[in-house]
ROLUM-310949 format. One line per field, with one value per residue: residue in three letters; x, y, z of N, C-alpha, C in turn. Coordinates in steps of 0.2 Angstrom, whole numbers, plus 5000, padded with zeros to 4 digits. Example, Ala and Ser with C-alpha at 12.3 -4.5 7.8 and 13.67 -1.06 7.14 Angstrom:
<recs>
rest = c(ala,ser) $
n_east = c(5066,5064) $
n_north = c(4972,4989) $
n_up = c(5039,5035) $
ca_east = c(5062,5068) $
ca_north = c(4978,4995) $
ca_up = c(5039,5036) $
c_east = c(5066,5064) $
c_north = c(4984,5000) $
c_up = c(5039,5039) $
</recs>
This chain:
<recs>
rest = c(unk,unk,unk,unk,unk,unk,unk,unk,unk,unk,unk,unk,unk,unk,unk,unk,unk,unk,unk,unk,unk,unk,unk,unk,unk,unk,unk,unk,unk,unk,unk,unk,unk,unk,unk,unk,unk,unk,unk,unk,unk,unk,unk,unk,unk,unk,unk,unk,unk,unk,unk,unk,unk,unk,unk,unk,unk,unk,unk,unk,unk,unk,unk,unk,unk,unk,unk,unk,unk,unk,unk,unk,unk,unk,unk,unk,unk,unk,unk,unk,unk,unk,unk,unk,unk,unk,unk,unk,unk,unk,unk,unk,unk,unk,unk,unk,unk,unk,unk,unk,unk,unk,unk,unk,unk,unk,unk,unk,unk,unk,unk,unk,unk,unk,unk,unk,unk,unk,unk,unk,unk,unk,unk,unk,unk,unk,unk,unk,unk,unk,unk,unk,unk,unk,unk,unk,unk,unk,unk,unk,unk,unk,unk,unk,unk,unk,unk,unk,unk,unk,unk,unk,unk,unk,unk,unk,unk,unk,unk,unk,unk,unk,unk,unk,unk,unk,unk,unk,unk,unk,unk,unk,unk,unk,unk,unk,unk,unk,unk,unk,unk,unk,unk,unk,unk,unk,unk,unk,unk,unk,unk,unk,unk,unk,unk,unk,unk,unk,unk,unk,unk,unk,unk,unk,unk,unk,unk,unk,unk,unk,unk,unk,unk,unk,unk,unk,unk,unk,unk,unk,unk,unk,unk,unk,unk,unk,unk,unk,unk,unk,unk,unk,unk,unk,unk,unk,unk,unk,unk,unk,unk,unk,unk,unk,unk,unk,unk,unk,unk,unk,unk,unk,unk,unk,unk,unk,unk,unk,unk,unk,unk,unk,unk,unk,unk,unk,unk,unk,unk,unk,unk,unk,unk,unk,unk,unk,unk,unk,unk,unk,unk,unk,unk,unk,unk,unk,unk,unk,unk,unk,unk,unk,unk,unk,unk,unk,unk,unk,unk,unk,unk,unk,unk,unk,unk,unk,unk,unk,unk,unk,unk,unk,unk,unk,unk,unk,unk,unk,unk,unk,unk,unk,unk,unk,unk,unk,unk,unk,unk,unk,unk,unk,unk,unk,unk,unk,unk,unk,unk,unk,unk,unk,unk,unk,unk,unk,unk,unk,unk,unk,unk,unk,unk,unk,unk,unk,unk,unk,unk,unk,unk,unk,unk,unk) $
n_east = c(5003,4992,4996,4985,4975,4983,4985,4973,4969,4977,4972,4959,4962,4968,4957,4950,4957,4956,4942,4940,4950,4941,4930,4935,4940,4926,4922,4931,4925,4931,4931,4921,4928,4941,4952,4953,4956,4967,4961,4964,4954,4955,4954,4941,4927,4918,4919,4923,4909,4906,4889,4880,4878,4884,4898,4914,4925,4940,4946,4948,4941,4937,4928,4921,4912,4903,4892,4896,4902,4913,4915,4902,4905,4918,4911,4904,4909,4921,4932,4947,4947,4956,4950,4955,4951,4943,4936,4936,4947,4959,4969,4983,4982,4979,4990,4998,4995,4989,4994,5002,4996,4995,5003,5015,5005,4993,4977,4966,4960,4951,4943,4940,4942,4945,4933,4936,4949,4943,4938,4922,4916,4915,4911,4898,4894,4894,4884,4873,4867,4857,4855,4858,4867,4878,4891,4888,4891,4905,4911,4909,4914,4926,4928,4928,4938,4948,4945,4947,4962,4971,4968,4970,4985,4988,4979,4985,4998,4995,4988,4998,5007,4999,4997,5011,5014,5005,5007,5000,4986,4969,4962,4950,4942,4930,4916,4907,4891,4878,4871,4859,4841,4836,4825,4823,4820,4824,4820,4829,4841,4845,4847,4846,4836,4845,4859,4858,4858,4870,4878,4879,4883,4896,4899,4898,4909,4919,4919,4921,4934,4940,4937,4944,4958,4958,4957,4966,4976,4974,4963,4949,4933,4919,4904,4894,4881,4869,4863,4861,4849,4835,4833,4840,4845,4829,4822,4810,4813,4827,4844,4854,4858,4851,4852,4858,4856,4867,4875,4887,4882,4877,4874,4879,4880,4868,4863,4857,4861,4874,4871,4861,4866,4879,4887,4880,4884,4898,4902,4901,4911,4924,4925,4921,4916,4899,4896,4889,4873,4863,4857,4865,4877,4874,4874,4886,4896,4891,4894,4909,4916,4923,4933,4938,4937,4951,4960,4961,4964,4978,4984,4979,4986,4989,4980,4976,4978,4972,4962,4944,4931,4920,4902,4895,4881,4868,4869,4860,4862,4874,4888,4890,4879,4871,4876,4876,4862,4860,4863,4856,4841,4836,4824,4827,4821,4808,4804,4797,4803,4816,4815,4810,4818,4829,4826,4825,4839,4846,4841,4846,4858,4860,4856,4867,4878,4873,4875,4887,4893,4888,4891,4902,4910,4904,4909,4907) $
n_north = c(4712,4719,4731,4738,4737,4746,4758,4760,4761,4774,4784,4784,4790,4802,4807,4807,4816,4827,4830,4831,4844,4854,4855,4859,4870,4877,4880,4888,4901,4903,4908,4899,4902,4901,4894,4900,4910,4924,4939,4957,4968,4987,5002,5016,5022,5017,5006,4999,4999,5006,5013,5002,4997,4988,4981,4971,4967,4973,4981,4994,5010,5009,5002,4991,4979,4963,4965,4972,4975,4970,4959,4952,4949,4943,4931,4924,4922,4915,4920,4921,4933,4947,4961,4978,4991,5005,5015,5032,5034,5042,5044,5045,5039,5025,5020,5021,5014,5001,4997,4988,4974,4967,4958,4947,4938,4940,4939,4947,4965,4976,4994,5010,5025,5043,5051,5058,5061,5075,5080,5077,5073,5084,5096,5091,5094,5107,5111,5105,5115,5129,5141,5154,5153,5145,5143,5134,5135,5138,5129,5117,5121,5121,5107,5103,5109,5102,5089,5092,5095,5091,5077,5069,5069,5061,5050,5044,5040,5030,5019,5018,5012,5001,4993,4987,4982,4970,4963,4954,4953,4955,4974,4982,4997,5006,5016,5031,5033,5044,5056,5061,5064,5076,5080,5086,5076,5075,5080,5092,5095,5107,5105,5112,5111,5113,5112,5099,5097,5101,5093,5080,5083,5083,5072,5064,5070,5065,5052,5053,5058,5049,5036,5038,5040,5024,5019,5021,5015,5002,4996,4989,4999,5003,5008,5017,5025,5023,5013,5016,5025,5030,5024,5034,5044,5052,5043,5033,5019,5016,5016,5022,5031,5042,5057,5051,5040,5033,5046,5046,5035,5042,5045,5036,5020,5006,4992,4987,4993,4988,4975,4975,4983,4988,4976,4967,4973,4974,4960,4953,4961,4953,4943,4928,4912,4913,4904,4903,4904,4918,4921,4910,4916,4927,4921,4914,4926,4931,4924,4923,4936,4934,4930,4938,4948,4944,4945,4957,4963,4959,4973,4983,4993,5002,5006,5013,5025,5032,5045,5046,5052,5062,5065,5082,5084,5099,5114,5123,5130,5133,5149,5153,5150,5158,5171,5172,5170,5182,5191,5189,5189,5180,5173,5160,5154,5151,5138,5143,5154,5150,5142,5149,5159,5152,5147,5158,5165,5152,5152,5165,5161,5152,5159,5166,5158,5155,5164,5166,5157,5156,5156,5151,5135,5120,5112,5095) $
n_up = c(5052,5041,5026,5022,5033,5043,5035,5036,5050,5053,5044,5049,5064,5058,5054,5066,5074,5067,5066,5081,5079,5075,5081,5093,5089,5083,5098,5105,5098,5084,5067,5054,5043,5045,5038,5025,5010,5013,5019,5021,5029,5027,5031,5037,5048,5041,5036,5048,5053,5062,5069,5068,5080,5088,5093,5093,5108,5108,5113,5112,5104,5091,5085,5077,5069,5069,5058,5051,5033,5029,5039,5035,5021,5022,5028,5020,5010,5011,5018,5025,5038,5043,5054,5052,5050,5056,5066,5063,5056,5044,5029,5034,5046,5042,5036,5043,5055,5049,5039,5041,5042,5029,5018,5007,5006,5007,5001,4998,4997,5005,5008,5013,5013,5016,5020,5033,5032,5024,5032,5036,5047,5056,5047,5045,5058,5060,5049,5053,5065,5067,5055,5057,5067,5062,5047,5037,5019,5021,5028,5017,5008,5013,5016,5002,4995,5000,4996,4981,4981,4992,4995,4982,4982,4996,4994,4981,4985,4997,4990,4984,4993,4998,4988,4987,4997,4998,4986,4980,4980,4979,4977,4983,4984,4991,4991,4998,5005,4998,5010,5013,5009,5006,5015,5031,5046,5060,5077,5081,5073,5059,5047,5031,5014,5004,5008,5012,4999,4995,5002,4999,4986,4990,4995,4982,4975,4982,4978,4964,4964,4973,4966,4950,4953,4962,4951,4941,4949,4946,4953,4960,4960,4971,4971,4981,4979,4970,4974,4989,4987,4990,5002,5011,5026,5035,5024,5022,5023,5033,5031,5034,5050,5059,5067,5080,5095,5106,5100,5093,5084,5075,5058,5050,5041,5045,5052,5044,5032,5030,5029,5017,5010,5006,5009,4999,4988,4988,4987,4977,4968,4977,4967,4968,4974,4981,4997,5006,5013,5015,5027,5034,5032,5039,5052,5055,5056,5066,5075,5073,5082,5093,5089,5081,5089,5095,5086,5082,5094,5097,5091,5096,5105,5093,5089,5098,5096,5085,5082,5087,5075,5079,5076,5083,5093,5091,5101,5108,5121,5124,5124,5112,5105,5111,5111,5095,5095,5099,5093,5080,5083,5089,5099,5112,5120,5112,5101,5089,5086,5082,5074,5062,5060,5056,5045,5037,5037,5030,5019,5013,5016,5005,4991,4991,4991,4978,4968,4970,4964,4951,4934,4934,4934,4943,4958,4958) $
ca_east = c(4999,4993,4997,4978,4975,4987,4983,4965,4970,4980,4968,4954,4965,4969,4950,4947,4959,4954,4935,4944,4950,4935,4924,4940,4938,4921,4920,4935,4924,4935,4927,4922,4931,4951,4956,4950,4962,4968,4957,4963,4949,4955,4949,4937,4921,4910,4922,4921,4904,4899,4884,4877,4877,4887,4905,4919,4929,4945,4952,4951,4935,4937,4920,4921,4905,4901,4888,4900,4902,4919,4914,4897,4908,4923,4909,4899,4915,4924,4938,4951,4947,4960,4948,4958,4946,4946,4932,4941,4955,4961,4974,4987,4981,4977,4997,5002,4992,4985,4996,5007,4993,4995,5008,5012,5001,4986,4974,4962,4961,4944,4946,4937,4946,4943,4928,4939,4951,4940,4933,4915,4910,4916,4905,4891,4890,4892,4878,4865,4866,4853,4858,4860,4874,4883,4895,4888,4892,4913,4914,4908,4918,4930,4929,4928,4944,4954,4945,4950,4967,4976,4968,4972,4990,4988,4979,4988,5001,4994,4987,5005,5008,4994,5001,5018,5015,5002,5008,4995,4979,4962,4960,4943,4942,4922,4916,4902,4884,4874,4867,4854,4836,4831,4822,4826,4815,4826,4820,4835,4845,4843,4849,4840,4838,4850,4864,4858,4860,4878,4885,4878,4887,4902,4899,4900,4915,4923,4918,4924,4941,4943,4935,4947,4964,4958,4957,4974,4982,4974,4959,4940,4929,4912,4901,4888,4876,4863,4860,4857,4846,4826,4837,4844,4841,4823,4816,4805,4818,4835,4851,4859,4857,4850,4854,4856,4857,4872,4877,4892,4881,4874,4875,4883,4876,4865,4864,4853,4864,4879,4868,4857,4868,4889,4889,4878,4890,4907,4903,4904,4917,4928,4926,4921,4910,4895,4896,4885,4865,4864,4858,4871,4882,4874,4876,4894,4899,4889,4900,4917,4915,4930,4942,4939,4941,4957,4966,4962,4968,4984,4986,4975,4991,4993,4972,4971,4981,4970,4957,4938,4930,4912,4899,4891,4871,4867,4869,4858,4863,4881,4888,4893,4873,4869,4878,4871,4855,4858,4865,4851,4837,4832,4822,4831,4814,4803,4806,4795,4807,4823,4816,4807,4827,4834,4824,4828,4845,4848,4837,4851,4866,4859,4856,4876,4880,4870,4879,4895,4895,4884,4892,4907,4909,4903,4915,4901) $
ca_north = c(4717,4721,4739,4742,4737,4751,4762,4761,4765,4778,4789,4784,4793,4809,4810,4809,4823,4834,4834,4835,4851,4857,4855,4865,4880,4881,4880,4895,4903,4903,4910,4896,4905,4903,4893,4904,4915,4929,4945,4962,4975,4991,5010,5021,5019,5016,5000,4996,4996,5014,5015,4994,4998,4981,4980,4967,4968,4973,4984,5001,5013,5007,5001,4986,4975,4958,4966,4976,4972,4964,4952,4947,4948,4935,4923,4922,4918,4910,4919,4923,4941,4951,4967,4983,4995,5008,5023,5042,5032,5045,5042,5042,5032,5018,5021,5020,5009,4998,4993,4981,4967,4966,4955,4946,4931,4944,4937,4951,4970,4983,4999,5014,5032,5050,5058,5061,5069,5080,5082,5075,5075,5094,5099,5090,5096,5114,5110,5105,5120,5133,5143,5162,5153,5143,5142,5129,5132,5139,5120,5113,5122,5118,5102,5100,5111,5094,5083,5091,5098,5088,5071,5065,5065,5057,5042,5040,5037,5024,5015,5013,5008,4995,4988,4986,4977,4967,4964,4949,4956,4959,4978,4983,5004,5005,5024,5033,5037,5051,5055,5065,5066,5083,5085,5083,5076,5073,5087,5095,5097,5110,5103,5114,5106,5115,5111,5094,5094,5102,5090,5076,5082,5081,5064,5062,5073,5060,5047,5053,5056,5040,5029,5039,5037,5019,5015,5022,5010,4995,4992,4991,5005,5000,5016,5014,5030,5021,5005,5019,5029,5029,5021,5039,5047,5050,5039,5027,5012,5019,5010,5027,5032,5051,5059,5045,5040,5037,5051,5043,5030,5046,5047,5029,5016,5004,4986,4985,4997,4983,4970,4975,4989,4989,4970,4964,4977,4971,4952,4953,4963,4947,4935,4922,4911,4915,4898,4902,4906,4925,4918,4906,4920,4930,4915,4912,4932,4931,4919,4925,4938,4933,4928,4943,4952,4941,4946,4965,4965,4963,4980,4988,4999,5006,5011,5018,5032,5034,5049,5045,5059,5061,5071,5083,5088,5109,5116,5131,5134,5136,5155,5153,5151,5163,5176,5173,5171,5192,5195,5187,5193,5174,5170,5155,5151,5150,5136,5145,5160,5148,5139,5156,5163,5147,5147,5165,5163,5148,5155,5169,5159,5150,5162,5170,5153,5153,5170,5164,5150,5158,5158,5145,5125,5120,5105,5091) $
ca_up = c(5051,5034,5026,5022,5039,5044,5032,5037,5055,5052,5040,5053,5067,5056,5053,5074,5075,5062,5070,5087,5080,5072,5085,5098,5085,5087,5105,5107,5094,5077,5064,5050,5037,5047,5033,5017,5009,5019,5017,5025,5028,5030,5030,5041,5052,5037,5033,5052,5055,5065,5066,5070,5088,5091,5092,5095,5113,5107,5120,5106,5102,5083,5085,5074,5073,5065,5058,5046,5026,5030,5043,5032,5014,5025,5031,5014,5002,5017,5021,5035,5039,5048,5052,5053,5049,5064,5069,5064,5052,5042,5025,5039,5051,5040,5033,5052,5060,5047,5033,5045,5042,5023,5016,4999,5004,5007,4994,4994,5003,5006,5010,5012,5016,5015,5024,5038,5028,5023,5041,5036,5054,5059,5042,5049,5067,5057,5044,5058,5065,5063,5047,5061,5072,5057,5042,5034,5015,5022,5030,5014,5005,5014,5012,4991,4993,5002,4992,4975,4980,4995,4995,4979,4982,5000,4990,4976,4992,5001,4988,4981,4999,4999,4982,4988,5004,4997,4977,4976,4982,4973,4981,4982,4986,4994,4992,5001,5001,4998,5017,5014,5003,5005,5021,5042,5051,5064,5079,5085,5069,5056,5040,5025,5007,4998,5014,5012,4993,4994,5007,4993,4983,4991,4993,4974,4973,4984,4976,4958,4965,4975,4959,4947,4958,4963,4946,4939,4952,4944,4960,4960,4965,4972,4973,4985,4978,4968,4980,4995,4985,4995,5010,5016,5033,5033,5022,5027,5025,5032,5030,5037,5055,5059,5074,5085,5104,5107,5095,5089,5079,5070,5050,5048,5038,5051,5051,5036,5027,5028,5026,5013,5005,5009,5008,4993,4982,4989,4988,4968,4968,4976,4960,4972,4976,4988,4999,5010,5012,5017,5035,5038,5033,5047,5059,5055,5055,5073,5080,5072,5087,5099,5084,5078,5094,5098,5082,5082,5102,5095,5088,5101,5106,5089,5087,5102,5092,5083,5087,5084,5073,5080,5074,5091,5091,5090,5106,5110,5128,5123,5124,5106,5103,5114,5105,5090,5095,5101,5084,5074,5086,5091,5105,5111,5122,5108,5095,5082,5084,5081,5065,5058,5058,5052,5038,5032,5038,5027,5011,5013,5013,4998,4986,4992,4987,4970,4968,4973,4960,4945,4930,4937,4937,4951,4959,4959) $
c_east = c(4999,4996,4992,4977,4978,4987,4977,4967,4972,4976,4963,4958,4967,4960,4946,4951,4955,4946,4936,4944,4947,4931,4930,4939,4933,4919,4922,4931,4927,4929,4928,4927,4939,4953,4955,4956,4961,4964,4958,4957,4952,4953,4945,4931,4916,4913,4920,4915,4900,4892,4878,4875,4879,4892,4910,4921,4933,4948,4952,4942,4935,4930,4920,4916,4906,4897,4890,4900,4909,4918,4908,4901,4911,4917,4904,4905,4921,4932,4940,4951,4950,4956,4953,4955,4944,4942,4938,4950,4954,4968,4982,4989,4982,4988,5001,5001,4988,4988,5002,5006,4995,5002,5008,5007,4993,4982,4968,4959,4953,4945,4942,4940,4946,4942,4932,4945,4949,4935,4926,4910,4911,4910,4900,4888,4890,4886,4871,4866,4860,4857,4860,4866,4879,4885,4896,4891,4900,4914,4912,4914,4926,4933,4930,4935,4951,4953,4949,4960,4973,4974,4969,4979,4991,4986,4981,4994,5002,4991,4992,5009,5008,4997,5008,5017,5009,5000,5003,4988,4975,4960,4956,4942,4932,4923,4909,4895,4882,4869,4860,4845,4831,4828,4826,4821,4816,4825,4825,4840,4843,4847,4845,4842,4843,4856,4863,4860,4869,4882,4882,4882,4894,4903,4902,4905,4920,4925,4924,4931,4944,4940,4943,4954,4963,4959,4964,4980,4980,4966,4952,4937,4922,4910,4897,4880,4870,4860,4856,4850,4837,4832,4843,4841,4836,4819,4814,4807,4824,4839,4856,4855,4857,4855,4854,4856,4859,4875,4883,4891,4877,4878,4881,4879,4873,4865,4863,4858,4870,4877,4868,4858,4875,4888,4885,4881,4895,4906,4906,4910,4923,4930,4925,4913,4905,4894,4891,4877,4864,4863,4861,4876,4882,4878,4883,4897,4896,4895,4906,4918,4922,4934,4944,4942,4950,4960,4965,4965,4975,4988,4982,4981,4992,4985,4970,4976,4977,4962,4949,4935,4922,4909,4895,4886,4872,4866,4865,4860,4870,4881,4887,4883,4869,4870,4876,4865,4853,4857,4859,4843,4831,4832,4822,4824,4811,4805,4803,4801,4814,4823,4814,4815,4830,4833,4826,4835,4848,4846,4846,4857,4864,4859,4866,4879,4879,4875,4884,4898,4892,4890,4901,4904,4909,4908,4912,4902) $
c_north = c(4719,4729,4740,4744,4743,4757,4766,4763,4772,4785,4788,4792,4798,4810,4810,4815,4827,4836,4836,4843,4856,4858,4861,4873,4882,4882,4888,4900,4907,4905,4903,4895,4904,4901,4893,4908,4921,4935,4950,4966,4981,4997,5011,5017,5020,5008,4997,4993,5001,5014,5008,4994,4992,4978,4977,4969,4968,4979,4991,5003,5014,5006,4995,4982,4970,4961,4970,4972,4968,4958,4948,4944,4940,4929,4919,4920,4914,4910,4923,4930,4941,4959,4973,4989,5001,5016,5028,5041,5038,5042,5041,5037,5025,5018,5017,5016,5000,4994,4987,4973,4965,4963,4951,4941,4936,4943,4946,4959,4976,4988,5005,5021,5036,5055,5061,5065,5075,5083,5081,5078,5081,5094,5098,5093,5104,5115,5108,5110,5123,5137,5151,5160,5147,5144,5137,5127,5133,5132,5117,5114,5119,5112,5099,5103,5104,5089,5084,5093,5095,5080,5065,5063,5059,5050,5039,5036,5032,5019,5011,5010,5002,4990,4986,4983,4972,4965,4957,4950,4958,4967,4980,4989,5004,5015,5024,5035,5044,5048,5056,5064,5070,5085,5081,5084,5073,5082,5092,5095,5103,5108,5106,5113,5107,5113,5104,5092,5094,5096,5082,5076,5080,5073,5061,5065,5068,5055,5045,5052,5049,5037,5031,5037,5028,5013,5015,5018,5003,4993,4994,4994,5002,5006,5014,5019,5026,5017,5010,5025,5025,5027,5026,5041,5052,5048,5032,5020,5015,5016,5017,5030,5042,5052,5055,5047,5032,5041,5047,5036,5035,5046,5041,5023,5009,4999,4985,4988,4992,4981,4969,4979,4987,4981,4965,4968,4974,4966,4953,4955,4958,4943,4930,4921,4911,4904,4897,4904,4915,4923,4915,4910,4924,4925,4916,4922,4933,4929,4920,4930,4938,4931,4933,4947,4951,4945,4953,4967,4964,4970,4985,4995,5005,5011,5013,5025,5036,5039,5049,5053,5058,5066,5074,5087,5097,5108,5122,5133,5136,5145,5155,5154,5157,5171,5179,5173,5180,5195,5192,5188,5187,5175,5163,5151,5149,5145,5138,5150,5157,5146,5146,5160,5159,5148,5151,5166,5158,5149,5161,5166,5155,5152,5166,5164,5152,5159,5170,5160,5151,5157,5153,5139,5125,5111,5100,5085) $
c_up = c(5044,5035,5025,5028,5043,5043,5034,5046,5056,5049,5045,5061,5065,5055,5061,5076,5072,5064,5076,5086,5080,5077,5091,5095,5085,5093,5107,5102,5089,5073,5059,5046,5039,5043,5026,5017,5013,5015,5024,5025,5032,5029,5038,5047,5047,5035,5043,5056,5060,5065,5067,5077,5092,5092,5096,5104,5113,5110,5117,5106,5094,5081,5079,5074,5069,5062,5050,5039,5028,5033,5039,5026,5017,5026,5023,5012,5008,5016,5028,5035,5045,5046,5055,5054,5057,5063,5068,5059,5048,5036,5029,5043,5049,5035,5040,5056,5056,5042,5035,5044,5035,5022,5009,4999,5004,4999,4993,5002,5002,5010,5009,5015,5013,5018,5030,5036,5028,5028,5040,5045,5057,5053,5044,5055,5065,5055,5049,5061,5064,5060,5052,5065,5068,5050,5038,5025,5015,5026,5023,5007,5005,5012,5004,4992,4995,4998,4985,4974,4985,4996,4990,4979,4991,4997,4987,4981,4995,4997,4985,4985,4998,4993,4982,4994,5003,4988,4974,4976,4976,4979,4978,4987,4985,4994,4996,4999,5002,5005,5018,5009,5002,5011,5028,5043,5057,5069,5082,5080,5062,5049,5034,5019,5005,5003,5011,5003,4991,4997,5003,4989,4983,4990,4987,4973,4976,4983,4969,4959,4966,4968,4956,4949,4957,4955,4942,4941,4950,4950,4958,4962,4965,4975,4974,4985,4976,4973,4988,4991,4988,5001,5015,5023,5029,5029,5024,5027,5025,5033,5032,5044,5054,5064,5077,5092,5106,5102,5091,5084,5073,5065,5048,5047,5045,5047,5044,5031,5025,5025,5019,5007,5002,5004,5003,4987,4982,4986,4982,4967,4968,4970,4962,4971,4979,4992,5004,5011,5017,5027,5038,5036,5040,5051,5060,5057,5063,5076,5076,5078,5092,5094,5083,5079,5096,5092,5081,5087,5099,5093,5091,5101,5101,5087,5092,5100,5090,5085,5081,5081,5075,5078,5082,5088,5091,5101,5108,5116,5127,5122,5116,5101,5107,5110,5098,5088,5095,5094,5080,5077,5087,5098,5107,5115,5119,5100,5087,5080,5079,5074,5061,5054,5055,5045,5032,5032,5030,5018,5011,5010,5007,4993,4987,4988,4979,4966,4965,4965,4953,4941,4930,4937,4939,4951,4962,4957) $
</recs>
């Protein structure tokens, strides 16, 4: 027997395997991407995907989707995405539940984390409200006072975490958009401009901070303000979900928001190269699905920790609206009554606010 001869069998025989396995990985539905560099995704439910309406089977109310900028980012540069990313994460959670996946071979880490620091979704369920039975600019207040006075040392925190259990990593810190663009034309919530300009703002307060921080630790920030601009809840193309149904996909970036927002920002980011046709990234991120699920169910026990922050609709039958409807001298019957008092209600707390804040820097 020659050794070409044998050779040539041989190499013939590793190339029947290697399709062998190829075709086995597609069958279990493996995502394309298993053998690209390792790429953690961790952070919030704006990194998870809230808000797509289509999420993994991983045993946790993380709400994970293919749909997410992780899962399109991994299948276009073709890597191995461990997603972590987890509905109501919090700078703790992802400390406790999430920094376990990361290691030195982690080539590259995305992260989004904050608004539930600063209790986003309590503000929200405040701020819709009618302006007679809430506190909408003491919830926002609130929240600037976490963002400018306890959040930057939790991050500085965890990012020195993130860079110590993952000291080879390209980390790429993804901030938030601005939700809003002036009016509700959503009918059962009461958001009014000046409400909606404030909690914009915060946005951008969140933003600076995280950029600033992220950047002092050496890491990428990608601000998603300009790209969502025209594309907020109600304009006529939204890449942010209103009020929804199921409520828990409210005020979260929608499919196209990944797509067409999230994940045309991050790609760059990487430094890579796009390998695949935006469509055959969909396809490939479609069917990564059961991988995806299989390798998040691992750590199922540590996210059902953690607790989902959901925004809840206005209630007018509640006592707490009943009350205030006494005291405001709304007729909970008549919806002219209820917007008629918003209006002035809300004109009120606006100018308290102009008041409040005249002749001060405002924290913008």
């Amino acid at each position: 027997m020659s050794t070409r001869s044998s050779l040539g069998r041989r190499l013939a025989g590793a190339g029947a395997i290697a399709l062998t396995a190829a075709a086995t990985a597609l069958a279990l539905g493996a995502p394309a991407s298993a053998a690209g560099a390792s790429y953690v995704a961790l952070g919030d439910s704006y990194s998870s995907g809230t808000g797509t309406r289509t999420y993994i089977s991983d045993g946790t109310s993380c709400q994970r989707s293919v749909y997410a900028y992780p899962s399109l980012d991994a299948s276009s540069l073709g890597l191995a995405l461990t997603f972590r990313a987890c509905s109501g994460a919090t700078v703790a959670d992802v400390t406790n539940t999430q920094l376990s996946a990361l290691s030195s071979s982690t080539a590259y880490v995305t992260i989004s984390v904050g608004g539930n620091d600063a209790g986003f979704a309590d503000v929200l369920t405040e701020c819709a409200q009618p302006g007679w039975m809430s506190d909408c600019n003491g919830a926002i207040d609130g929240a600037q006072s976490i963002i400018n006075n306890t959040l930057p040392g939790r991050l500085t925190t965890l990012y020195t975490s993130i860079r110590s259990k993952a000291p080879n990593a390209k980390v790429i810190v993804v901030g938030y958009p601005r939700i809003f663009n002036g009016e509700d034309c959503n009918a059962f919530t009461w958001f009014s401009p000046t409400e909606e300009s404030r909690l914009n703002a915060t946005a951008d307060l969140l933003n600076s901070k995280t950029s600033s921080i992220a950047g002092s630790k050496g890491f990428t920030f990608v601000n998603p303000t300009s790209k969502f601009v025209g594309h907020a809840v109600c304009d006529s193309t939204e890449w942010l979900n209103g009020l929804s149904n199921p409520i828990t996909e409210s005020y979260h970036p929608n499919v196209a928001g990944h797509r067409d927002g999230y994940a045309v920002l991050t790609k760059p980011a990487f430094g890579l190269a796009v390998r695949l046709s935006p469509a055959a990234a969909l396809a490939q991120a479609e069917a990564s699905g059961p991988a995806l699920a299989r390798g998040a169910a691992r750590y199922a026990s540590v996210d059902r920790t953690i607790t989902p922050e959901r925004f809840s609709a206005p209630d007018l039958t509640s006592a707490r609206a009943r009350a205030a409807a006494a005291r405001a001298g709304v007729d909970l019957s008549s919806r002219a009554s209820i917007d008629a008092a918003d209006r002035a209600w809300s004109a009120r707390q606006a100018a308290a606010h102009a008041r409040a804040t005249s002749g001060s820097t405002t924290t913008r």
